[in-house]
C-alpha positions as CSV (number, residue, x, y, z in Angstrom):
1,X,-6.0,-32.2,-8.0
2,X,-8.5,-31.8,-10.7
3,X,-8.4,-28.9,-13.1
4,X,-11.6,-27.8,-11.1
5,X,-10.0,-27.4,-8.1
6,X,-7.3,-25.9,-9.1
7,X,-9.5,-23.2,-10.4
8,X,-11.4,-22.7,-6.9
9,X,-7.7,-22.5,-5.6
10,X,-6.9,-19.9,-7.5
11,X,-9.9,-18.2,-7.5
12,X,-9.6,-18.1,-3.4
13,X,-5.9,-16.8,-3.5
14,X,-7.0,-14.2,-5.8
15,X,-10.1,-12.9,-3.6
16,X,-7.8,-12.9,-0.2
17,X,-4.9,-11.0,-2.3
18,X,-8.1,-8.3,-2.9
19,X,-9.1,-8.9,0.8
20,X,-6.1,-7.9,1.7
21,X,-5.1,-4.9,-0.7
22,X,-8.7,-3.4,0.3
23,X,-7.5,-3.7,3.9
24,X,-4.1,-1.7,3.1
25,X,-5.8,0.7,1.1
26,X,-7.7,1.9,4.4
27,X,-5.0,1.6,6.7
28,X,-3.3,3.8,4.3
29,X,-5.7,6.2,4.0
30,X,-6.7,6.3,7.8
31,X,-2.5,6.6,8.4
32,X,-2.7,9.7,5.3
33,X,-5.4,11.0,7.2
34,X,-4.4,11.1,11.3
35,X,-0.8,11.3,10.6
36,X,-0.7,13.8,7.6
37,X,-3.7,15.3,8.1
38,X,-4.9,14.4,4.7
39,X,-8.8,15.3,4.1
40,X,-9.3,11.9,2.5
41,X,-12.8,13.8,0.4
42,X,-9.7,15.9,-1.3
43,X,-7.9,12.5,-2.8
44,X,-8.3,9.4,-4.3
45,X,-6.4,6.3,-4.6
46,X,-4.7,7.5,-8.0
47,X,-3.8,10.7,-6.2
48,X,0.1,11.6,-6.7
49,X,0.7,12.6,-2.9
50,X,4.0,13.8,-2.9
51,X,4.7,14.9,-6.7
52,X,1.7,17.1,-6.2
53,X,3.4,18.4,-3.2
54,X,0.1,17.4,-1.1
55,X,3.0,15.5,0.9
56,X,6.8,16.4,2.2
57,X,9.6,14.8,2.7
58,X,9.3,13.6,5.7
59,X,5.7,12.4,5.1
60,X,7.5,9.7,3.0
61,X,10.0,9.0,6.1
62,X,6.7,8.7,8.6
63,X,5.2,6.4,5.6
64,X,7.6,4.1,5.2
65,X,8.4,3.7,9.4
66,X,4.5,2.8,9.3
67,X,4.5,0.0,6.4
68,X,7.8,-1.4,8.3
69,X,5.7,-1.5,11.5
70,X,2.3,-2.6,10.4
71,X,3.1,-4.8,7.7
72,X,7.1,-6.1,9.0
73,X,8.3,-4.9,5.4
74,X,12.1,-4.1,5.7
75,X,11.7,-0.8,3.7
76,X,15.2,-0.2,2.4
77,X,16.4,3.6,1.8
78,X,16.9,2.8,-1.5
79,X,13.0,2.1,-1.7
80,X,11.7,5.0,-0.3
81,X,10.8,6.6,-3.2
82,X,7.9,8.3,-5.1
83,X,8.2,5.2,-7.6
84,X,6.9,3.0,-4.4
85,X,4.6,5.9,-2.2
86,X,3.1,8.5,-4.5
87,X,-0.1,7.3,-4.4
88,X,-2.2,4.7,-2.2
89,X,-2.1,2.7,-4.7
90,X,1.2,2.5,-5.5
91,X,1.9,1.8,-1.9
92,X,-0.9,-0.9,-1.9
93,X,1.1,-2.8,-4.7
94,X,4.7,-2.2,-3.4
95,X,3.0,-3.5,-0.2
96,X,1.2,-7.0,-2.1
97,X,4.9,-7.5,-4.3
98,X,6.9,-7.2,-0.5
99,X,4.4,-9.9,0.8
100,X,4.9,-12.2,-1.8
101,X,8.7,-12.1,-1.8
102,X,8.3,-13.0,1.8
């Protein structure tokens, strides 16, 4: 292929990877908001929802059982972690980096 198309390529692979991230980002937030009962005006998608204690525990357990479903992620326990799920966009990343490795 020409360098050209290459370019358009990559250029589509990039906008789907950004199709797709929007798409988690509001299945996260509608999940934050039915299941957790987040108000979704209080936060943003840098919000820390479980260092800021905004989320427990067992949020993260709920969390994790949902990415598994929605998104057939083998969430290991090992993973479920604030480094992965303290904000909605540190969840839409750990969920773009699973997909990838799949």
């Amino acid at each position: 292929k020409s360098a050209a198309a290459w370019c358009v390529v990559k250029e589509t692979r990039m906008m789907n990877a950004e199709t797709q991230n929007a798409a988690v980002a509001d299945d996260i937030r509608r999940f934050l908001a039915d299941e957790c009962y987040v108000n979704l005006d209080d936060i943003n998608d840098d919000t820390l929802l479980f260092t800021s204690g905004l989320l427990g525990s067992l949020d993260m357990i709920d969390l994790s059982a949902y990415i598994e479903e929605k998104y057939g992620i083998d969430v290991s326990d090992a993973e479920v972690s604030i480094e992965h799920f303290d904000s909605v966009q540190m969840i839409i990343a750990y969920v773009d980096v699973r997909r990838q490795a799949a």
